[in-house]
Backbone as CSV, one residue per row, in Angstrom:
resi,resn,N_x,N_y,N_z,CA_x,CA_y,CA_z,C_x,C_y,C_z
1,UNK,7.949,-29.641,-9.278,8.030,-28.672,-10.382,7.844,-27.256,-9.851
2,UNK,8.737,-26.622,-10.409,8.529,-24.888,-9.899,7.475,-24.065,-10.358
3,UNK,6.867,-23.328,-9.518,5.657,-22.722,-10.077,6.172,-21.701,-10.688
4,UNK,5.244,-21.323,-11.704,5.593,-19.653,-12.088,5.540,-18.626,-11.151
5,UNK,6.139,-17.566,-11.450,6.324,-16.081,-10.191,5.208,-15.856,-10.871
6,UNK,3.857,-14.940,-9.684,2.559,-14.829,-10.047,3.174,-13.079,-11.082
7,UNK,2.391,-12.798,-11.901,2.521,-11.069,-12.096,1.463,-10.280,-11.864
8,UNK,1.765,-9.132,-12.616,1.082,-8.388,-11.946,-0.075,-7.961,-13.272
9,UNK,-1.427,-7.495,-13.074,-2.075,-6.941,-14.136,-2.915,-5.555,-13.576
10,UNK,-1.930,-4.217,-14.503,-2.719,-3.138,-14.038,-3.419,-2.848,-14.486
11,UNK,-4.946,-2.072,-13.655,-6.208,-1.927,-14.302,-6.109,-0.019,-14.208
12,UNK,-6.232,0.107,-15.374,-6.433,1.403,-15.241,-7.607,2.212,-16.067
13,UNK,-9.006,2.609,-15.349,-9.870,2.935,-15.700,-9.646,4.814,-16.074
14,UNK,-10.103,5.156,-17.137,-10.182,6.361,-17.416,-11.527,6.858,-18.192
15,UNK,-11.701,8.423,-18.643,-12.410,8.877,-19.264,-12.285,10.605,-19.433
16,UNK,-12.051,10.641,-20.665,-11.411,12.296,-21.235,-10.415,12.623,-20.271
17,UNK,-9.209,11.264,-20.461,-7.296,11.511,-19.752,-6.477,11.805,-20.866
18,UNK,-6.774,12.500,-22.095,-5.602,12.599,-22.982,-4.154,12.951,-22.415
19,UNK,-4.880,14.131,-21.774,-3.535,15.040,-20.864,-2.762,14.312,-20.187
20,UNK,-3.424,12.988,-19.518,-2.296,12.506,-18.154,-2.202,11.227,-18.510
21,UNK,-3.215,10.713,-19.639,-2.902,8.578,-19.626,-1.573,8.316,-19.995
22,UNK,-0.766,9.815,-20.813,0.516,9.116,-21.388,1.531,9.052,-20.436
23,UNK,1.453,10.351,-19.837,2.427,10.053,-18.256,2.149,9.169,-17.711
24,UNK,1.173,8.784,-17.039,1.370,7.537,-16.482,2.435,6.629,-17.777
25,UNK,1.757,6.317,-18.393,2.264,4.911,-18.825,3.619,5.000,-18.874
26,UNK,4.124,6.408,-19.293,5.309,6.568,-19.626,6.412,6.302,-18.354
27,UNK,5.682,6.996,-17.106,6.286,6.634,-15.919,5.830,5.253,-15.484
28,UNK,5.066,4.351,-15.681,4.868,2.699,-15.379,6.286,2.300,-16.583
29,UNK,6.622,2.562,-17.587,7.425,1.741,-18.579,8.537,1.794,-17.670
30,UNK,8.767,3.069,-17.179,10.435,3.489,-16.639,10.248,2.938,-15.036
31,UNK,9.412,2.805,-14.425,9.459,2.710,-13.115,9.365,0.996,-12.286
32,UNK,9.015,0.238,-13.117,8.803,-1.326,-13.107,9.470,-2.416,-13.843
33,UNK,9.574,-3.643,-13.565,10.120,-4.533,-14.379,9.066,-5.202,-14.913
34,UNK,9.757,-5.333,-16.373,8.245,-6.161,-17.149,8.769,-7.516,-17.004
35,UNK,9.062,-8.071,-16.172,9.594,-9.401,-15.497,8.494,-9.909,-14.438
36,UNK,7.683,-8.590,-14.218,6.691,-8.723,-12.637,5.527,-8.438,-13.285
37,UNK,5.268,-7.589,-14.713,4.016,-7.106,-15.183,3.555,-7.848,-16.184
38,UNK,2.421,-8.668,-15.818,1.387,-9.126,-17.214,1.473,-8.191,-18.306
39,UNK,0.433,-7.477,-17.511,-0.220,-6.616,-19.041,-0.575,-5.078,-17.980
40,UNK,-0.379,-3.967,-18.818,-1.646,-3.298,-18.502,-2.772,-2.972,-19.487
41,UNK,-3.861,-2.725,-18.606,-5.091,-2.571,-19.309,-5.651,-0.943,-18.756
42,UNK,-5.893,-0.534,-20.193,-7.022,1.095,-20.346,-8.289,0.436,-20.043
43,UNK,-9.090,0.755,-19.065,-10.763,0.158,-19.581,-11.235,1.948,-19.469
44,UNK,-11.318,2.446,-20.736,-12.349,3.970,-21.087,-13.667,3.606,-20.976
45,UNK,-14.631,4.845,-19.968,-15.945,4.956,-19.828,-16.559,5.402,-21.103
46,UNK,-15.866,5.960,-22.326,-16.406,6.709,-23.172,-15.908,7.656,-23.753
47,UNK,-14.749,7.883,-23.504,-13.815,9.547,-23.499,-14.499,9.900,-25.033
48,UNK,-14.783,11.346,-24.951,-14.789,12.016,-26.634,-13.666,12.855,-26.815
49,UNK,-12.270,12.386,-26.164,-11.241,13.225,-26.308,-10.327,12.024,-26.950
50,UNK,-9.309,12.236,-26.762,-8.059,11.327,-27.438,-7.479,10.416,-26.858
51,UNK,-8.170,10.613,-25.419,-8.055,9.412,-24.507,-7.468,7.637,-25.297
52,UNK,-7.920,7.461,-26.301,-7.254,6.000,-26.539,-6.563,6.045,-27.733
53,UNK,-6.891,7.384,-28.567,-6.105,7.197,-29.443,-4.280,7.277,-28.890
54,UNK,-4.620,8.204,-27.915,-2.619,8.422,-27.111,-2.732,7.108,-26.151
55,UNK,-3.492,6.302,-26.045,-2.870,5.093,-25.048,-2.823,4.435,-26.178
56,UNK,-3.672,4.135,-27.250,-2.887,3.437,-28.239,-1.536,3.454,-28.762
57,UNK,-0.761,4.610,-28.490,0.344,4.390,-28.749,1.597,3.371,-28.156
58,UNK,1.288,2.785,-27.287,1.498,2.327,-25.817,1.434,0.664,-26.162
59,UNK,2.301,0.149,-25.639,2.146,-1.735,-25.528,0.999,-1.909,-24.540
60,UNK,0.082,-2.181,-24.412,-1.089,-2.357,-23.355,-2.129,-2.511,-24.330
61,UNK,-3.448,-3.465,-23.542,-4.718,-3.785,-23.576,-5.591,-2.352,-23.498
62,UNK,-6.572,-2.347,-24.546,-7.671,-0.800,-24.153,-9.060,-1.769,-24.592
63,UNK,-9.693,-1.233,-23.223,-11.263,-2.112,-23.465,-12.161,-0.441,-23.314
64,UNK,-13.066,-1.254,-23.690,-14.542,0.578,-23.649,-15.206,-0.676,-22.994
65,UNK,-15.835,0.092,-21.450,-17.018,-0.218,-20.901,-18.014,0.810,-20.288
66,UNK,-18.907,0.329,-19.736,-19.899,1.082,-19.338,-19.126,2.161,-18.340
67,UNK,-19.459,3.412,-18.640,-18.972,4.970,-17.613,-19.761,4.302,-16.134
68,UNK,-18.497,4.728,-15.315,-18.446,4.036,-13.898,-17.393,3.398,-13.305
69,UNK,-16.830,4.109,-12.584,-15.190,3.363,-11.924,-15.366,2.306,-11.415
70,UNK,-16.594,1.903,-10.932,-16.547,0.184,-10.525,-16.582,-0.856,-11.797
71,UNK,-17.470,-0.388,-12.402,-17.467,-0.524,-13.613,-16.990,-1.094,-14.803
72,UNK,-15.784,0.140,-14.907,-14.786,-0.496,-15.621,-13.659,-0.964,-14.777
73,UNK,-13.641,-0.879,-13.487,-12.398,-2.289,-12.549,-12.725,-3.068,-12.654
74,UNK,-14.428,-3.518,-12.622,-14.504,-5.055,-12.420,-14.598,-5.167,-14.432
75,UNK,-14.544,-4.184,-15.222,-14.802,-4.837,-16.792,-13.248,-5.427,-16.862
76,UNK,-12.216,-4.557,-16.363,-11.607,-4.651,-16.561,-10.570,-5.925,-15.720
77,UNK,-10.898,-6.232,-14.500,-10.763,-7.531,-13.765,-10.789,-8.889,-14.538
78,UNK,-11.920,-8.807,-14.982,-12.789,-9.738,-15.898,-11.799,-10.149,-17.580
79,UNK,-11.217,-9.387,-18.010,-10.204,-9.722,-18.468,-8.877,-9.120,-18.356
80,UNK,-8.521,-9.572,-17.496,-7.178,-9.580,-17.170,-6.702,-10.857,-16.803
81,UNK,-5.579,-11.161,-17.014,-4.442,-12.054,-16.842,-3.499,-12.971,-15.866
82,UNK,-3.321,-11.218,-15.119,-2.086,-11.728,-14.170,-3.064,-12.934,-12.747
83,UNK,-2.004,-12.918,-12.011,-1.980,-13.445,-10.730,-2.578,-12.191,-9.630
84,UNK,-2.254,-11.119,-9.717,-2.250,-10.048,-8.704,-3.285,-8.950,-9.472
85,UNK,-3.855,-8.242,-9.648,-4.816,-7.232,-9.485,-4.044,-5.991,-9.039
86,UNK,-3.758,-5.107,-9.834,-3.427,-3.608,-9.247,-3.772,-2.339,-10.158
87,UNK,-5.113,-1.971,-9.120,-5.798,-1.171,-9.381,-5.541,0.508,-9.654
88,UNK,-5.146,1.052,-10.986,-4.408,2.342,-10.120,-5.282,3.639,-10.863
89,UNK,-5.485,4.685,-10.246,-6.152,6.129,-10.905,-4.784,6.995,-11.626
90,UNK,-5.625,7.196,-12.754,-4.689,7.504,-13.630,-4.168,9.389,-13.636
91,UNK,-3.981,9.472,-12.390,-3.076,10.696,-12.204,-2.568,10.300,-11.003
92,UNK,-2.518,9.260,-10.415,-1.565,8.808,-9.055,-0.895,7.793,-10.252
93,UNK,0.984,8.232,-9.284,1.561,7.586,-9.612,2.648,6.534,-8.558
94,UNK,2.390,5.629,-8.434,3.357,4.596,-7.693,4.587,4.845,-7.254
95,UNK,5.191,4.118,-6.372,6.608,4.324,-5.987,7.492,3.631,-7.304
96,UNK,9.058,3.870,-7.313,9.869,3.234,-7.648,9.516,1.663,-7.543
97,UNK,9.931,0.544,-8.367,9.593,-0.566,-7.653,8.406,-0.830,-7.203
98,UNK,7.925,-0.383,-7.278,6.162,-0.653,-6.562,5.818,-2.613,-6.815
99,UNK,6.230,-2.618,-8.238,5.799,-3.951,-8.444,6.512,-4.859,-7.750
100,UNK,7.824,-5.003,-7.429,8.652,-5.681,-6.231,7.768,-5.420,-4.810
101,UNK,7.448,-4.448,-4.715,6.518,-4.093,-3.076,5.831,-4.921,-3.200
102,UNK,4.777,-5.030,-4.207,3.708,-5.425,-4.013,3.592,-7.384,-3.924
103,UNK,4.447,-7.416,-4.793,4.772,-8.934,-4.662,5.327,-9.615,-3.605
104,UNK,6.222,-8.894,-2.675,6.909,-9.084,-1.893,5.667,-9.378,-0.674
105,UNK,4.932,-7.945,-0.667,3.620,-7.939,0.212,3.143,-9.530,0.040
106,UNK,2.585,-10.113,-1.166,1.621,-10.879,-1.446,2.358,-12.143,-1.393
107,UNK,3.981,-12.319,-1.495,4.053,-13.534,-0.960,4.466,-13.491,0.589
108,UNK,4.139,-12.781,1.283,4.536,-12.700,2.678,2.586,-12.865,3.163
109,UNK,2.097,-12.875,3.139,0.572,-13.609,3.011,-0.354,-12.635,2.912
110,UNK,-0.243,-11.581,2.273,-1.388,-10.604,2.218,-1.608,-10.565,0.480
111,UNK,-3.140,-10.430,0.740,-3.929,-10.615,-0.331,-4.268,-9.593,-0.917
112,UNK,-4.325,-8.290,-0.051,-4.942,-6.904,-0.327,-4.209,-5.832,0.218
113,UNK,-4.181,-4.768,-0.175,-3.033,-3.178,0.171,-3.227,-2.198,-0.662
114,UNK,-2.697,-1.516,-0.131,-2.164,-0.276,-0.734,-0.552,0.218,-0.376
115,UNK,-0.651,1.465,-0.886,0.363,2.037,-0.509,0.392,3.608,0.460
116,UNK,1.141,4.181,1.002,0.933,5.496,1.296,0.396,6.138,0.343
117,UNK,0.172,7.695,1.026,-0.297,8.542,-0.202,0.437,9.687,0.407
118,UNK,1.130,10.752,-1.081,1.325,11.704,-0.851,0.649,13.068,-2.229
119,UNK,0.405,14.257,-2.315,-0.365,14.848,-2.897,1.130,15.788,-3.544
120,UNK,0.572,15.810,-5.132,1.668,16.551,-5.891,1.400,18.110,-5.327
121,UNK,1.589,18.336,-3.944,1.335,19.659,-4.068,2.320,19.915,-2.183
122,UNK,2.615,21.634,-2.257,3.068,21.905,-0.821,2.203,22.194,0.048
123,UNK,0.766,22.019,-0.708,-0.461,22.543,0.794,-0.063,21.485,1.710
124,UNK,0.121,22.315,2.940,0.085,21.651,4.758,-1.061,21.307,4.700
125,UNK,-1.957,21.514,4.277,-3.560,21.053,4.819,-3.549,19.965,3.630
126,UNK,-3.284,19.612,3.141,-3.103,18.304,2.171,-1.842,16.967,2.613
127,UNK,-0.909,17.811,3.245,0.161,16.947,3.406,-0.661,16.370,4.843
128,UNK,-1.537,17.148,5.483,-2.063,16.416,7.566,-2.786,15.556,6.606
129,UNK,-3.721,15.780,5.634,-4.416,14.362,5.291,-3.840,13.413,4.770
130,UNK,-3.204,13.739,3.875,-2.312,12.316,3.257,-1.431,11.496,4.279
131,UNK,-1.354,12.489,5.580,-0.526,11.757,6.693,-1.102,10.896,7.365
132,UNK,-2.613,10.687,7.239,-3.115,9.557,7.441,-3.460,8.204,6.933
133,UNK,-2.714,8.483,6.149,-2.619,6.822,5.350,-2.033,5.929,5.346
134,UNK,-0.729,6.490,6.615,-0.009,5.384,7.114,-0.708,4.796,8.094
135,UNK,-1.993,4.936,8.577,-1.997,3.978,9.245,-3.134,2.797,8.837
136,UNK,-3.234,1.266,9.310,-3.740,0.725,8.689,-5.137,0.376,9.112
137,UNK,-6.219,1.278,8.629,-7.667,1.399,9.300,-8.791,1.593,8.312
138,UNK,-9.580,0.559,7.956,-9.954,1.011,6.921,-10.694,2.931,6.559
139,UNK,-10.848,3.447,7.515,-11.574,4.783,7.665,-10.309,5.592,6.858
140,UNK,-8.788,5.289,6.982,-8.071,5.561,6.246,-7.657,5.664,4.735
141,UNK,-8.416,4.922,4.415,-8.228,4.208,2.862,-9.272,4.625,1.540
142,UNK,-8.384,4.901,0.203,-9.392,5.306,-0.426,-8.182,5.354,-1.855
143,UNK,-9.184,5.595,-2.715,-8.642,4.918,-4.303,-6.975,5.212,-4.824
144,UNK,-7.159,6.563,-4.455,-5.836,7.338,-4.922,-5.023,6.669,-4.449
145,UNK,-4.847,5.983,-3.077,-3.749,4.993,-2.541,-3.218,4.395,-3.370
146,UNK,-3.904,3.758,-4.542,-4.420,2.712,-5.539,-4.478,1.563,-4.854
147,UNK,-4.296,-0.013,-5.454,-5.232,-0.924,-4.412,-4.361,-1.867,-5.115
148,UNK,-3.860,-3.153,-4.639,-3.310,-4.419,-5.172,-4.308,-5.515,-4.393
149,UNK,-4.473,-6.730,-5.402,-5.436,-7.717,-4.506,-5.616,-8.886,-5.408
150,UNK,-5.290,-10.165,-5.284,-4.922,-11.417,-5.976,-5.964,-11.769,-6.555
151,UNK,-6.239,-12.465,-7.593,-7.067,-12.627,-8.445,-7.789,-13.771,-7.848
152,UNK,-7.496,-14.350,-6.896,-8.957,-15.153,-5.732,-9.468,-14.666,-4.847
153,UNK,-8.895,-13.453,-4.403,-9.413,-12.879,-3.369,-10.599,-11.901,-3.922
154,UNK,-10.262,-11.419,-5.178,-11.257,-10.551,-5.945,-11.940,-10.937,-6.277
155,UNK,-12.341,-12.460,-6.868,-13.434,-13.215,-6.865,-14.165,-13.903,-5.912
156,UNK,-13.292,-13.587,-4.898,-14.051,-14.335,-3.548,-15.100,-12.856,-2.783
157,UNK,-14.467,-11.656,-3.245,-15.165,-10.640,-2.774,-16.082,-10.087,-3.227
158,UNK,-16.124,-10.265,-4.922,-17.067,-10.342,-5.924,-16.597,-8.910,-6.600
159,UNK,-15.834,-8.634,-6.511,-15.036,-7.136,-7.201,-16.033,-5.953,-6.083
160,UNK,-15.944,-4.994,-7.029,-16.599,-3.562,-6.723,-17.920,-3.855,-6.755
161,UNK,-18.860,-3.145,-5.914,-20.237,-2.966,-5.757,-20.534,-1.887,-6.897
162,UNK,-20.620,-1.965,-7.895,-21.408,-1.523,-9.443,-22.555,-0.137,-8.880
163,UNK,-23.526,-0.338,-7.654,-24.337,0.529,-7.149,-23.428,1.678,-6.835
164,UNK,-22.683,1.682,-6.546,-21.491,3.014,-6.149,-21.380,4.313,-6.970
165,UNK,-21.753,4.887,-8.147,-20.814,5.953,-8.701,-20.190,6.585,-8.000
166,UNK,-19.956,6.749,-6.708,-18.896,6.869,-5.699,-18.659,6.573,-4.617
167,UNK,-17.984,6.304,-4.146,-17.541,5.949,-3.147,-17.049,4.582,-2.998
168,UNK,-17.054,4.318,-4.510,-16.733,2.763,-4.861,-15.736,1.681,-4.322
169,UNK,-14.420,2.635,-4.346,-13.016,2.186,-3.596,-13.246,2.230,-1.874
170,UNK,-13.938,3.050,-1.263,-13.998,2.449,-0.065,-15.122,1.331,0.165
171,UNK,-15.999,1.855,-0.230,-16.601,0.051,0.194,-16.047,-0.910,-0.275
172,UNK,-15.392,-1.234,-1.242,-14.784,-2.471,-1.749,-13.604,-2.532,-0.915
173,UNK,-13.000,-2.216,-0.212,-11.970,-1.819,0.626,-12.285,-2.063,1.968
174,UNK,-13.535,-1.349,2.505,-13.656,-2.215,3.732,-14.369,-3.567,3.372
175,UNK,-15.001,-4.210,2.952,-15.112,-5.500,2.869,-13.910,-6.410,2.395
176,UNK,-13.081,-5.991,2.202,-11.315,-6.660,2.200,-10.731,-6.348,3.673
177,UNK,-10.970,-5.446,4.137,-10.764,-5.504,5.790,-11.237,-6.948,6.584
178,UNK,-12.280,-7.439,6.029,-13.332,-8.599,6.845,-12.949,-9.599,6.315
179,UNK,-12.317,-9.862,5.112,-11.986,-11.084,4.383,-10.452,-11.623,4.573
180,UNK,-9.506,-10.597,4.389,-8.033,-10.873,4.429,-7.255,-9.978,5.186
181,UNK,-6.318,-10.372,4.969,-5.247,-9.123,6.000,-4.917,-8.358,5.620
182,UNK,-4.713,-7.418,5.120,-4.381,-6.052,4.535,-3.144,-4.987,4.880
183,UNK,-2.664,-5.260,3.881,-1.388,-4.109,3.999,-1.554,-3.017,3.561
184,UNK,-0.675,-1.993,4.430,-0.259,-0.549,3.753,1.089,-0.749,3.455
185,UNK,1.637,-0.578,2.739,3.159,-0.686,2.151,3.892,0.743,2.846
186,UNK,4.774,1.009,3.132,5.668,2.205,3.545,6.137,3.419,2.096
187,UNK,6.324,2.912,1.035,6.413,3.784,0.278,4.770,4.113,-0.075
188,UNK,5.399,5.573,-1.114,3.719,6.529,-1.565,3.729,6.531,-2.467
189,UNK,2.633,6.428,-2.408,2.300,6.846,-3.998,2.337,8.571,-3.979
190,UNK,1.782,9.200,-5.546,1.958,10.707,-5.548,0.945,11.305,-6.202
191,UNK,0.041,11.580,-5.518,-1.240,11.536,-6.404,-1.418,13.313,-6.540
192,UNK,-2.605,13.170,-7.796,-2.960,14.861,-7.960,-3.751,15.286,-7.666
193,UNK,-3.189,16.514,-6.672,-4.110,17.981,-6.435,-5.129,18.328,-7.107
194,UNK,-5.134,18.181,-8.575,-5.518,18.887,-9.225,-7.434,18.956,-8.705
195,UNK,-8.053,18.433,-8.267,-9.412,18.624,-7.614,-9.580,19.362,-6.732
196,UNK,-8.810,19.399,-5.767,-8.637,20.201,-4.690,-8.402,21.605,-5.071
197,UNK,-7.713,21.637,-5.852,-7.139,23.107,-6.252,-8.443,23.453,-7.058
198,UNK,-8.999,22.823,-7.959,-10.045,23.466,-8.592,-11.302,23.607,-8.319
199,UNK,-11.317,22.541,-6.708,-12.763,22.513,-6.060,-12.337,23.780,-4.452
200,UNK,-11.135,23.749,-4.383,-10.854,24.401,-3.356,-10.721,23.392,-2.507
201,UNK,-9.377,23.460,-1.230,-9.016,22.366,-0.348,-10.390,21.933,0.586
202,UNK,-10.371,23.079,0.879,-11.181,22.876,2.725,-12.899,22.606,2.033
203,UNK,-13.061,23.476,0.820,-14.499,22.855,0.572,-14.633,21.514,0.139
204,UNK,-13.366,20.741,-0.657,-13.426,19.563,-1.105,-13.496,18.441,-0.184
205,UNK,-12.701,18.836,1.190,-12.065,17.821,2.095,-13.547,17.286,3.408
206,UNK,-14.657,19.144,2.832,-15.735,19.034,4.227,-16.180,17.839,3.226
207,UNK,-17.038,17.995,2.048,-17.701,17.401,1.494,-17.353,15.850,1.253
208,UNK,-16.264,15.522,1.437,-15.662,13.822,0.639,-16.030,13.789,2.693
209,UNK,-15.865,14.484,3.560,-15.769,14.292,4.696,-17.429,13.933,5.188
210,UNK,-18.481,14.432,4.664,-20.096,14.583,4.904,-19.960,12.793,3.935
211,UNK,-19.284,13.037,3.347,-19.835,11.590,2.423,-19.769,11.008,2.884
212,UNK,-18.191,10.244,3.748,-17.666,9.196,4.938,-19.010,9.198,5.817
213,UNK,-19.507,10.177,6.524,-20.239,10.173,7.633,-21.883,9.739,7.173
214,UNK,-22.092,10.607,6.066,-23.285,9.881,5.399,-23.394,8.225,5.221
215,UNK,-22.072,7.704,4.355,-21.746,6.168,4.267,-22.037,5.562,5.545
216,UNK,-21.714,6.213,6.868,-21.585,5.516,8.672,-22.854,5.353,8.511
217,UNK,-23.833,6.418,8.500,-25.146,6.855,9.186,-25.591,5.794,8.132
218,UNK,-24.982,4.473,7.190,-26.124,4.300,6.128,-26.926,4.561,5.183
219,UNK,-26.574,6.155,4.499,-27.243,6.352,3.153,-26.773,5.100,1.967
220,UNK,-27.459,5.459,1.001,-27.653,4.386,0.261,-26.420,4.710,-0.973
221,UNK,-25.895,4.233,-1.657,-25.071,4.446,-3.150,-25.800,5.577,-3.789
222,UNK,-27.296,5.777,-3.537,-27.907,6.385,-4.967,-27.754,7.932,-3.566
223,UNK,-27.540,7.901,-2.944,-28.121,8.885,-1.785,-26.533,9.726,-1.405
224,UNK,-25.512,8.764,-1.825,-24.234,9.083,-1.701,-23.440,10.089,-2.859
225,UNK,-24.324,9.212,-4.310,-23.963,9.947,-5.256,-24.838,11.384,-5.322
226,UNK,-25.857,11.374,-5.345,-26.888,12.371,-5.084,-25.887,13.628,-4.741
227,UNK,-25.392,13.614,-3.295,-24.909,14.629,-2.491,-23.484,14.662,-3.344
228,UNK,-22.997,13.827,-3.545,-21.746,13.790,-4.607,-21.737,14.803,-5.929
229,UNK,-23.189,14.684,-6.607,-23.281,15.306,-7.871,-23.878,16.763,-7.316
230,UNK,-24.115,16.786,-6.507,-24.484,17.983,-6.113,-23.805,19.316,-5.749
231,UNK,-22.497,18.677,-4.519,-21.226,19.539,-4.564,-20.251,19.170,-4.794
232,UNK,-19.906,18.286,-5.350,-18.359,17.900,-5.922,-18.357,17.218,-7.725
233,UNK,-19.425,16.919,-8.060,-19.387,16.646,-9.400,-18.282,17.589,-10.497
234,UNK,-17.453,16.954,-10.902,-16.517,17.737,-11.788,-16.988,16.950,-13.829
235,UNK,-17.335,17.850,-14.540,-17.523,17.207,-15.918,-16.321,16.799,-16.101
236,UNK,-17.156,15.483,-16.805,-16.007,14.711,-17.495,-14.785,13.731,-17.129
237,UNK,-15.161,13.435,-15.814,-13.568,13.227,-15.139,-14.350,11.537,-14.387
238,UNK,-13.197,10.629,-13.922,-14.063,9.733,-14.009,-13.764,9.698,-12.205
């Protein structure tokens, strides 16, 4: 008997996205086959903006969980559907086809990936970093990529470490380094500037850069966020 083709279920965590949840979706309707897509799912931290009333407009699942990007991936893991797991931040947007990539990836035997990354913007000092995401290391890797990963492998890893308010996507990321094989896909994703520009490049890039090195040296989640809320905290944004 023929098995079913596994699909796909996107998790997309937000909080006060009125401005950008509809683009996305609008570019996921036009950019994928709903032949490959379960469902997608909103999981909101809380928004007091319009955040679900404009994804309500939308064919998709909207859950409210506890504020926290691990948070609501694993609330949102937890009910979901598909076969595949694809994790995405809701101002990066996927390649063409992405959902063919990703399947293609996962029946060729990888469990976990991403994709490139490229930044909606012409800063050179944005385009040398995003140029490191072709290669496949975990020191490379981080949310905006967005993340695909099969619904046994995510329970075998136990989702996101919840202790995180940041830095959530790379630790859950390198412990998928140790478990399965991991792809970077060749197409990019196209993610937004918009932090950089409002935190400033080079101050944003030292600080996410002190964090990596803090994470090496062993500070703790609460010690990570600490220095996090200290110079990079933006209200409201998840």
């Amino acid at each position: 008997m023929k098995q079913n083709k596994p699909k796909l279920s996107i998790i997309i965590p937000v909080l006060n996205e009125e401005h950008s949840v509809a683009k996305l979706l609008e570019y996921l309707t036009a950019h994928c086959s709903s032949l490959n897509i379960k469902e997608i799912l909103i999981v909101d931290g809380g928004s007091f903006d319009d955040t679900i009333a404009v994804a309500s407009r939308y064919t998709l699942k909207i859950f409210i969980s506890e504020k926290g990007r691990a948070k609501q991936m694993n609330f949102g893991a937890q009910h979901a559907k598909g076969e595949i797991f694809y994790f995405l931040h809701v101002d990066t947007f996927p390649p063409k086809n992405f959902d063919r990539n990703i399947l293609e990836a996962v029946n060729n035997g990888y469990a976990a990936g991403c994709f490139q990354m490229k930044f909606n913007s012409k800063s050179t000092f944005l385009r040398f970093f995003a140029w490191f995401s072709k290669f496949n290391n975990r020191l490379c890797r981080g949310g905006d990529q967005s993340l695909f990963i099969t619904k046994e492998l995510f329970k075998k890893s136990k989702g996101f470490n919840e202790k995180y308010l940041v830095y959530e996507d790379n630790e859950f990321i390198g412990r998928l380094y140790k478990l399965a094989r991991f792809k970077v896909l060749s197409n990019k994703v196209k993610t937004s500037a918009r932090r950089y520009e409002e935190r400033g490049k080079l101050s944003l890039q030292f600080h996410y850069g002190i964090i990596h090195l803090k994470n090496y040296m062993g500070a703790s989640p609460e010690q990570l966020y600490e220095y996090y809320k200290k110079n990079i905290l933006l209200k409201n944004k998840v």
